[in-house]
C-alpha positions in Angstrom: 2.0 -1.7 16.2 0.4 -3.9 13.6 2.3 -6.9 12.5 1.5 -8.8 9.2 2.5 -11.9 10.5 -0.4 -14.0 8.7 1.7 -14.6 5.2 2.6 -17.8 4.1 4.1 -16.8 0.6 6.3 -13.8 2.4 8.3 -14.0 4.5 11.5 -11.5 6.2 14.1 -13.3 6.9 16.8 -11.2 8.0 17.6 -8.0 8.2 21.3 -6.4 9.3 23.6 -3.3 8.3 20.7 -1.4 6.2 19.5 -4.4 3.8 16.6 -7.1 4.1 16.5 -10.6 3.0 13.4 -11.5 2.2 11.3 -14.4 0.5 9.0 -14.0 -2.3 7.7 -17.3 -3.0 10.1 -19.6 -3.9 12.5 -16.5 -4.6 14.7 -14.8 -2.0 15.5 -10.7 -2.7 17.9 -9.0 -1.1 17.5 -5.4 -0.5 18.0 -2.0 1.0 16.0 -0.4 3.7 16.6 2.7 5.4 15.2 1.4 9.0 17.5 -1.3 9.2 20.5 1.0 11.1 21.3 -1.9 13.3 24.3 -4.7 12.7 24.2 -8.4 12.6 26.3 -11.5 11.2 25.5 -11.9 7.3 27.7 -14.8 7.0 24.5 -17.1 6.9 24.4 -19.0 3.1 20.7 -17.7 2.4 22.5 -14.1 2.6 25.1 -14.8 0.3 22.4 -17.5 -1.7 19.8 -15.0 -2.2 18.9 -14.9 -5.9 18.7 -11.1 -7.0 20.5 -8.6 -4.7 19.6 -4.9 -5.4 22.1 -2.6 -5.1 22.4 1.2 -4.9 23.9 3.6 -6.8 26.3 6.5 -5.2 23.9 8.8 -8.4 20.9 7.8 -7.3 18.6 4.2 -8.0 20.2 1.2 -8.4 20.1 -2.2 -10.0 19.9 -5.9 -9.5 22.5 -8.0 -9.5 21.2 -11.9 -9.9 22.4 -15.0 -8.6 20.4 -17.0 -11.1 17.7 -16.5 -14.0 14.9 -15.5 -12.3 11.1 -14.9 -14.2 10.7 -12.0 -15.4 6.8 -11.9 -13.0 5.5 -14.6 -10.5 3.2 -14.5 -8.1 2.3 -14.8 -4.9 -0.9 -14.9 -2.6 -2.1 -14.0 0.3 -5.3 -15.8 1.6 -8.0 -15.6 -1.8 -5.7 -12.8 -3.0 -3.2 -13.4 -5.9 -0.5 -10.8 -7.1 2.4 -10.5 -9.5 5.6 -9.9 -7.9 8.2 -7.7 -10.2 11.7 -6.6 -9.6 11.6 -3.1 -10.4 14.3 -0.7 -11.4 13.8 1.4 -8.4 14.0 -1.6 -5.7 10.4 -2.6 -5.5 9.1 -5.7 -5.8 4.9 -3.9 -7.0 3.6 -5.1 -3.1 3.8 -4.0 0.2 3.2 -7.1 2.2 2.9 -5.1 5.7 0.0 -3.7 4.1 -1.8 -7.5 4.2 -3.2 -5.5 7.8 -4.9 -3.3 6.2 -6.6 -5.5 4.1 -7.6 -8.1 6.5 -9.3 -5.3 8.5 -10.8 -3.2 5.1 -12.1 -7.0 4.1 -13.6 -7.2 7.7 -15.2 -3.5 7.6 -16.9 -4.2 4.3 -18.3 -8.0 4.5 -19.7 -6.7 7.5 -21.2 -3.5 6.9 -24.8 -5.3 5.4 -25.1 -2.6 2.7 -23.5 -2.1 -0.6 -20.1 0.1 -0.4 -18.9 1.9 -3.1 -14.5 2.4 -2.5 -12.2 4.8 -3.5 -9.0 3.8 -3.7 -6.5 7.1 -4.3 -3.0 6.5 -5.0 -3.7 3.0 -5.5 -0.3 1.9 -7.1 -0.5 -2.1 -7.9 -4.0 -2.7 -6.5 -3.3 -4.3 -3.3 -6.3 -2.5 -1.2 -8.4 -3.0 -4.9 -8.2 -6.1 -4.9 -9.1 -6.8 -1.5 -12.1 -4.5 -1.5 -13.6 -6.0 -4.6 -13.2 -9.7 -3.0 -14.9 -8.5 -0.2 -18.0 -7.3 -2.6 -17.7 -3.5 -2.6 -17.7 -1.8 -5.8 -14.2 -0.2 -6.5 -12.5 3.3 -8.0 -8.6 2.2 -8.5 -6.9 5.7 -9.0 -3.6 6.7 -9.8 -1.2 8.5 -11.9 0.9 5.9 -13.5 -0.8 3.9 -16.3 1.7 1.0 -15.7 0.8 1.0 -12.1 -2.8 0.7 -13.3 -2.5 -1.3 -15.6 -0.7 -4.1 -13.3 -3.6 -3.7 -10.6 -5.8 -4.8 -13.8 -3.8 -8.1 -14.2 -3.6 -8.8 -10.1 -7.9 -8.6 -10.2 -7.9 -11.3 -13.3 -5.0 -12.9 -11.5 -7.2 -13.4 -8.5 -10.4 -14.2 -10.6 -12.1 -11.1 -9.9 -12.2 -9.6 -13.5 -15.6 -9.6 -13.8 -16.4 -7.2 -10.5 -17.3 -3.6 -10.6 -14.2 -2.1 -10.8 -13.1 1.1 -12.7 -9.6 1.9 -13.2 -8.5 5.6 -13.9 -5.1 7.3 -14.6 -5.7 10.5 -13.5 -4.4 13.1 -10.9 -5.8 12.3 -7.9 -7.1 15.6 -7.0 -8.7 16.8 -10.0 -10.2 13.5 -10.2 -12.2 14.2 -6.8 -12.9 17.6 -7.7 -14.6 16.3 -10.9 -16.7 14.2 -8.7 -17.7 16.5 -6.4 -18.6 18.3 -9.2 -20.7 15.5 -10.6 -22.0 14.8 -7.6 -20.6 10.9 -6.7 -19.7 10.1 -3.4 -18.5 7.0 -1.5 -18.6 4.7 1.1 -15.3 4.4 1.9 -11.8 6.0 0.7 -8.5 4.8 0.8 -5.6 6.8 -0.1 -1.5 5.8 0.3 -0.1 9.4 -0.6 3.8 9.4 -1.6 6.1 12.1 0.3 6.8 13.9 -3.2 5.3 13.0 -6.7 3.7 14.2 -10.2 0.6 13.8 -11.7 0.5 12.5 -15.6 0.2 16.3 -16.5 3.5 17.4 -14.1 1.0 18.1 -11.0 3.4 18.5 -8.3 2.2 16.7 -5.2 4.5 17.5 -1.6 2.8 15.3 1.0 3.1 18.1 4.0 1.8 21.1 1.6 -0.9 18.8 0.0 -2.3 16.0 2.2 -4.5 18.2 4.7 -6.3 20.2 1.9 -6.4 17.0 0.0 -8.3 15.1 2.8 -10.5 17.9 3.2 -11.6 18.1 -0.7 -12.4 14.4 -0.2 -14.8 15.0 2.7 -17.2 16.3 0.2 -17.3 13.0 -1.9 -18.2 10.7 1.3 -21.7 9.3 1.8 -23.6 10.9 4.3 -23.1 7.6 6.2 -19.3 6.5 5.2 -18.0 2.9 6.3 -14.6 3.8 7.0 -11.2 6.3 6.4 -7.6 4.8 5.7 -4.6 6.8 5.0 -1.1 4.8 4.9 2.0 6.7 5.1 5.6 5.8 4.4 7.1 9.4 4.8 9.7 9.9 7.2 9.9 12.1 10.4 5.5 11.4 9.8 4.3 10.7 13.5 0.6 8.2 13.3 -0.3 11.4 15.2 0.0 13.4 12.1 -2.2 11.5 10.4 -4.8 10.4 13.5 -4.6 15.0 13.7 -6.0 15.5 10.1 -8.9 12.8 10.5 -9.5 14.2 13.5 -9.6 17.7 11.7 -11.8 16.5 9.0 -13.7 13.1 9.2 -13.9 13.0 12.8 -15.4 16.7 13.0 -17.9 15.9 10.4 -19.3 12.6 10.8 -19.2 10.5 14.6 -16.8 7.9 14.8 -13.3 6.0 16.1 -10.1 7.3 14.9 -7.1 5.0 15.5 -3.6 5.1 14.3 -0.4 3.6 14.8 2.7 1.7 12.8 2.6 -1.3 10.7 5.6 -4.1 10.4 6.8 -7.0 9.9 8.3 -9.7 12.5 12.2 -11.3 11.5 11.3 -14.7 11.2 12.8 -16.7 14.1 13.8 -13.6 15.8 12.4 -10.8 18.3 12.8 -8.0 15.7 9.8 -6.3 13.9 10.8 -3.9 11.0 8.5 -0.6 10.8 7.4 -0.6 7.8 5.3 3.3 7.5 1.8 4.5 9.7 -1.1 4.6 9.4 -4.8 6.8 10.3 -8.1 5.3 10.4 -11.8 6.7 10.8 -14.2 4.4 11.1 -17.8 4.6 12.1 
């Protein structure tokens, strides 16, 4: 497993009887996650002091309930990278710290590739894996369906003072955006691509992640370079082995082009504690 164990604006706290305590910053969040199935004491005053507890709904999504006025945005960084952190109707906070592994090693792959590398980042939500790639000096393609999504990954680039890098943003469908380029004949270096279990596309696309994402991976096989730097896929679906994902790249990048395939979980270590929460999987084809 992966840890992300390098943040010094995140941190987990605690975790017990399906919820997380977490800090943001200066701001602690409680919330619910799934994995957590074991018990523990929450008797502990950061439990009980946490400022904005999210609680769920017997009809479905949820709502905070705050201990004090919190901003309405703050941020939070992660080496050179800066992001806005948002409490989000649906739980979220717009950042997946566990991903911080990912873009450590993306960071890694394209400072020290020695060529220019063009990234496509698919599904691309907030920006995270954007905005690490364009620090690290590759030119980027932020996809992704929402425009609010989008729209916040534009602000975490000026947040981190990278506004002026070659970055375009599109809110599009992910697949008929690479079959348009395919059709116009771009390709890239690199492609990144953090698929959600179920979803729609701005014109009521249905994606299903285990009817889609083979066929999917295979479409974007014919917009890699004939010498591609490297394959990510992140996963947070449930029941997913790594060794679904590690299967397809093996199926599709790894037939095609030479290369290491890799795979595995990602988490988080409990502060002060032998506990890591698994937090998704992931695939990776790199040359």
């Amino acid at each position: 497993m992966l840890l992300a164990n390098e943040w010094k604006d995140y941190e987990l706290i605690d975790t017990a009887d399906g919820e997380k305590l977490e800090r943001w910053g200066q701001y602690t969040l409680r919330r619910p996650d799934p994995q957590v199935i074991w018990s523990a004491q929450k008797s502990s005053k950061e439990w009980k002091n946490a400022d904005a507890h999210y609680h769920r709904s017997s009809k479905g999504g949820g709502e905070w309930e705050y201990k004090r006025k919190l901003p309405e945005r703050w941020t939070i960084s992660f080496g050179p990278l800066s992001f806005y952190i948002e409490p989000t109707g649906f739980k979220h906070t717009g950042l997946f710290p566990e991903q911080a592994v990912n873009w450590k090693w993306m960071m890694e792959k394209i400072q020290s590739a020695g060529r220019p590398i063009k990234v496509l980042n698919l599904f691309a939500y907030t920006g995270g894996a954007t905005v690490a790639s364009a620090y690290a000096g590759a030119e980027v393609c932020h996809v992704d369906a929402s425009k609010g999504m989008v729209t916040w990954a534009k602000e975490n680039m000026e947040l981190s003072g990278l506004g002026n890098k070659p970055v375009r943003f599109i809110v599009d469908d992910v697949m008929k955006f690479v079959q348009r380029e395919k059709r116009r004949g771009k390709t890239y270096d690199a492609i990144i691509m953090d698929p959600p279990s179920y979803g729609r596309g701005p014109n009521k696309e249905v994606w299903k992640i285990e009817d889609s994402l083979y066929s999917f991976v295979e479409e974007c096989l014919d917009i890699l370079s004939p010498d591609p730097l490297f394959f990510l896929i992140n996963s947070y679906t449930a029941g997913f082995s790594p060794y679904v994902l590690s299967n397809i790249l093996q199926s599709t990048v790894g037939t095609k082009y030479q290369g290491k395939i890799s795979c595995g979980e990602v988490g988080i270590p409990v502060s002060g504690k032998d506990i890591v929460l698994p937090c998704g999987i992931y695939g990776r084809w790199e040359e």
